[in-house]
C-alpha positions in Angstrom: -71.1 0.7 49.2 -69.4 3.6 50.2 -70.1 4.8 53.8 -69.9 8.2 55.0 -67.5 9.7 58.0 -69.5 8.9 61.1 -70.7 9.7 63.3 -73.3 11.9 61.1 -76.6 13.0 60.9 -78.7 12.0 57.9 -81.3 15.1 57.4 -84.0 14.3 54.4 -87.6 13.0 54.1 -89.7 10.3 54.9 -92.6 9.3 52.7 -95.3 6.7 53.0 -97.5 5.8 49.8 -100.1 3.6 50.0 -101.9 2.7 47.3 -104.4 -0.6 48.2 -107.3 -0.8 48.8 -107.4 3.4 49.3 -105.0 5.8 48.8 -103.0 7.7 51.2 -99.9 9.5 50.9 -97.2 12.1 52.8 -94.0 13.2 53.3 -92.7 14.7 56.1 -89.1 15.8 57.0 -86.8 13.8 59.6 -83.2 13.1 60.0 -81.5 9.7 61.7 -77.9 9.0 62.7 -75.5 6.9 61.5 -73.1 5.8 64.3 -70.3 3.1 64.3 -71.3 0.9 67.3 -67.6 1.0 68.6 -67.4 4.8 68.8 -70.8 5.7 69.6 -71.0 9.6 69.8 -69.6 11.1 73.2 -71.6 14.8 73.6 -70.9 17.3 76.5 -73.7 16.3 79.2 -75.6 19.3 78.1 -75.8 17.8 74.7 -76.7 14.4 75.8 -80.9 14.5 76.3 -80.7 15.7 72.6 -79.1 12.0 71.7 -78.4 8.7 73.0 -78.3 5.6 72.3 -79.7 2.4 74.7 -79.2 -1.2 73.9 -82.6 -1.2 75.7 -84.5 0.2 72.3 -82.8 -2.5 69.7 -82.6 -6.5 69.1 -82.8 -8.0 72.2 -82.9 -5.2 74.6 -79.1 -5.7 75.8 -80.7 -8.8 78.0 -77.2 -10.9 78.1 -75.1 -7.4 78.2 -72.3 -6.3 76.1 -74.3 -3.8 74.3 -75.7 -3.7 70.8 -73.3 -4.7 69.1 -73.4 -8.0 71.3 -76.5 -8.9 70.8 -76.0 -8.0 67.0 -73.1 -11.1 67.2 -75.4 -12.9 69.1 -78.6 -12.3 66.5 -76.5 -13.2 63.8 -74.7 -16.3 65.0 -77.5 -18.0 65.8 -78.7 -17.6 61.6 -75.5 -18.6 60.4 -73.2 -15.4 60.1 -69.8 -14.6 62.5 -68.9 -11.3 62.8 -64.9 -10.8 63.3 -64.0 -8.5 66.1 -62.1 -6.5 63.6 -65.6 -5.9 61.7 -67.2 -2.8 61.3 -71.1 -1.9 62.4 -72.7 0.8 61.1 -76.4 1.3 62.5 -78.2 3.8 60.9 -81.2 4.8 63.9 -83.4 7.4 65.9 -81.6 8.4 69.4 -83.7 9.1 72.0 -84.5 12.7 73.0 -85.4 13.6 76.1 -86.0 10.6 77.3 -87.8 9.3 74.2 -87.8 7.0 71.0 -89.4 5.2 67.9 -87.0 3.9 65.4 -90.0 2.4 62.9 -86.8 1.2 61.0 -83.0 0.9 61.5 -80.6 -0.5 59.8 -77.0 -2.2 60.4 -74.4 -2.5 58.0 -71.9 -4.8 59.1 -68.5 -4.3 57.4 -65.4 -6.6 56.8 -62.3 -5.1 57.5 -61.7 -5.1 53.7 -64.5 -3.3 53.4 -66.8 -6.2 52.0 -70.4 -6.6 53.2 -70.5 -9.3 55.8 -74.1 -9.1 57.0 -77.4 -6.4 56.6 -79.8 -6.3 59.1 -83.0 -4.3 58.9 -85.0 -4.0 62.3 -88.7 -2.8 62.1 -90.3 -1.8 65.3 -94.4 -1.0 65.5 -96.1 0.9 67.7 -97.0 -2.0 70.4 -93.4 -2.5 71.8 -92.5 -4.9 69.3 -90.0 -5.2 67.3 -88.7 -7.9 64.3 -84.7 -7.9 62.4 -84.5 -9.4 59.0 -81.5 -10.9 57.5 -81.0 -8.8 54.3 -79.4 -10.9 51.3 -78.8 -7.3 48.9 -77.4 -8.0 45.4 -74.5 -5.2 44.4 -77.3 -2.6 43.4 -78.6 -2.8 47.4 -81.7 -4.2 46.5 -83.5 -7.5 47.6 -86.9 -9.1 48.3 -88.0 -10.9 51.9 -91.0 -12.1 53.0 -93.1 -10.0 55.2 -92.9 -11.6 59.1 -94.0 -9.0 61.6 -97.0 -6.9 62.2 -96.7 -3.7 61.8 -99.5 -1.4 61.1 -102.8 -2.2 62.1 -104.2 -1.9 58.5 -102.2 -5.0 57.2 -101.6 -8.7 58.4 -98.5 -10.4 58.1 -98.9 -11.4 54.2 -97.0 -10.6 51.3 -93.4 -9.7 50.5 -91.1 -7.1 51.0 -89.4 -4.9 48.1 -86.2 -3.6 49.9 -83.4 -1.0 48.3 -80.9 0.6 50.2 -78.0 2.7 49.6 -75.6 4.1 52.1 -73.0 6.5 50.7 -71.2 10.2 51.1 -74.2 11.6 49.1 -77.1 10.0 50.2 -78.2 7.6 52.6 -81.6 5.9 51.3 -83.9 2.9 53.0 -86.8 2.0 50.7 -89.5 -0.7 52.0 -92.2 -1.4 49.1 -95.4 -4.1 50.2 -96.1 -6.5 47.5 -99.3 -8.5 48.0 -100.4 -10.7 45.8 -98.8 -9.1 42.7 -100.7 -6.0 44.2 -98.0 -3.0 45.4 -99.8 -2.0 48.9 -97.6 0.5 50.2 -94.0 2.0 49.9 -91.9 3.8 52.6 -89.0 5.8 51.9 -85.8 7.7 54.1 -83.9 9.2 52.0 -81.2 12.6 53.6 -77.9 13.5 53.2 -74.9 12.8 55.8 -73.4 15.3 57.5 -70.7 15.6 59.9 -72.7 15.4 63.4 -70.9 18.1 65.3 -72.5 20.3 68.2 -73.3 23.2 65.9 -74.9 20.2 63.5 -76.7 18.4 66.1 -78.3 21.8 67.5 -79.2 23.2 64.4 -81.1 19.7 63.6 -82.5 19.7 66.9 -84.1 23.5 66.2 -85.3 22.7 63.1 -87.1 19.0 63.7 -87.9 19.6 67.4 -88.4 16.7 69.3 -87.9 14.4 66.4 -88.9 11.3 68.1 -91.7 12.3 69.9 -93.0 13.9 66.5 -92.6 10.5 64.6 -94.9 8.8 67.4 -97.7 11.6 67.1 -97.8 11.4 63.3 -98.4 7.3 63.0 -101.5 7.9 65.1 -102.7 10.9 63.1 -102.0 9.0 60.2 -103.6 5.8 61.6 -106.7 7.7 62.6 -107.4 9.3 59.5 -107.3 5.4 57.6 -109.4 4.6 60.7 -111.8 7.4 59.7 -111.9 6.8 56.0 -113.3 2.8 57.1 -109.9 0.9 56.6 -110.2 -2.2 58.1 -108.7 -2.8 61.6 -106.9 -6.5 61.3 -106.4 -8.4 64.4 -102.8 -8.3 65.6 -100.7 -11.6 66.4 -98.9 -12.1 69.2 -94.7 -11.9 68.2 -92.0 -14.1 69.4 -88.9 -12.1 71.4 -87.0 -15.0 69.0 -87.3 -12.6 66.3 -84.5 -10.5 67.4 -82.4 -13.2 69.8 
């Protein structure tokens, strides 16, 4: 664990793999940020529809106020964890552009002030407004296994286990989500990119070259879900999701 200078802009690839029952693969190229949730990034207001960040589009919404990083503490306390007020959060996320975002996965380091892991949360959000935070217990290689909870694409149910790895350093930033099922590897999703400094120069350069990022991500799960939907994957009946999942 060694984190980057924030705030910074994490430009690389995402890929999807799945392998069960058919096979269907891509990679496309994205970039995230990775913001310390005490100094969020303050842009010129000319900069600003090209990136912020709302309480409204993580964990509980920012219902009980105080932010995200509130209802982080909140999240947290109520599975057993404290975070100090000297702690350190690091979210790795989409910001909304113009308006609009999908964050399928976001991440939140929380750092003590030694710099020793107090908490990992990964966040999964789906296309139906919904969205479920795991509880991540990584060994020291960042890797761990959870059990799958939350519906997320409407080609699997809620079975089987999740293969998680991540790695946040000056380098490379890297979130990797593998489906077991059933000894069976369904599917794998990957984020890798390399920090970089977020300045204005960075952030418009990023913003040229992966135009409306966001919006982009949303268009491409449909394509993608319609082409399964052409090939005859089965559509699987989606279950209604408790709001508990991320209070």
């Amino acid at each position: 664990m060694d984190p980057p200078d924030v705030p910074a802009l994490v430009v690389g690839a995402v890929s999807h793999t799945r392998g069960h029952p058919i096979r269907h693969a891509f990679t496309h190229r994205t970039y995230q940020w990775l913001v310390d949730l005490d100094a969020l990034p303050e842009l010129p207001r000319w900069l600003q529809p090209l990136a912020r960040f709302d309480a409204a589009d993580h964990l509980d919404g920012g219902r009980l106020g105080g932010g995200i990083r509130a209802d982080l503490e909140r999240f947290l306390a109520r599975r057993g964890t404290r975070l100090e007020p000297t702690d350190r959060v690091l979210m790795l996320a989409n910001a909304r552009i113009l308006g609009h975002v999908f964050d399928p996965l976001t991440v939140f380091w929380c750092l003590a002030a030694d710099g020793r892991v107090r908490a990992v949360v990964l966040e999964v959000h789906n296309t139906y407004a919904e969205r479920h935070a795991y509880v991540l217990d990584l060994d020291e290689r960042g890797w761990t296994r959870v059990e799958k909870a939350f519906y997320v694409s409407p080609f699997n149910d809620v079975s089987g286990t999740y293969d998680v790895r991540l790695r946040l350093g000056p380098q490379l930033v890297s979130v990797s989500v593998g489906l077991d099922r059933a000894g069976t590897r369904v599917l794998t999703a990957t984020s890798r990119g390399v920090p970089q400094p977020a300045t204005r120069a960075a952030l418009l350069r990023v913003a040229a070259t992966h135009v409306l990022m966001p919006q982009r991500v949303t268009a491409l799960i449909r394509l993608h879900g319609i082409r399964l939907w052409l090939r005859r994957l089965p559509v699987l009946p989606r279950p209604s999701h408790p709001k508990e999942a991320v209070r």
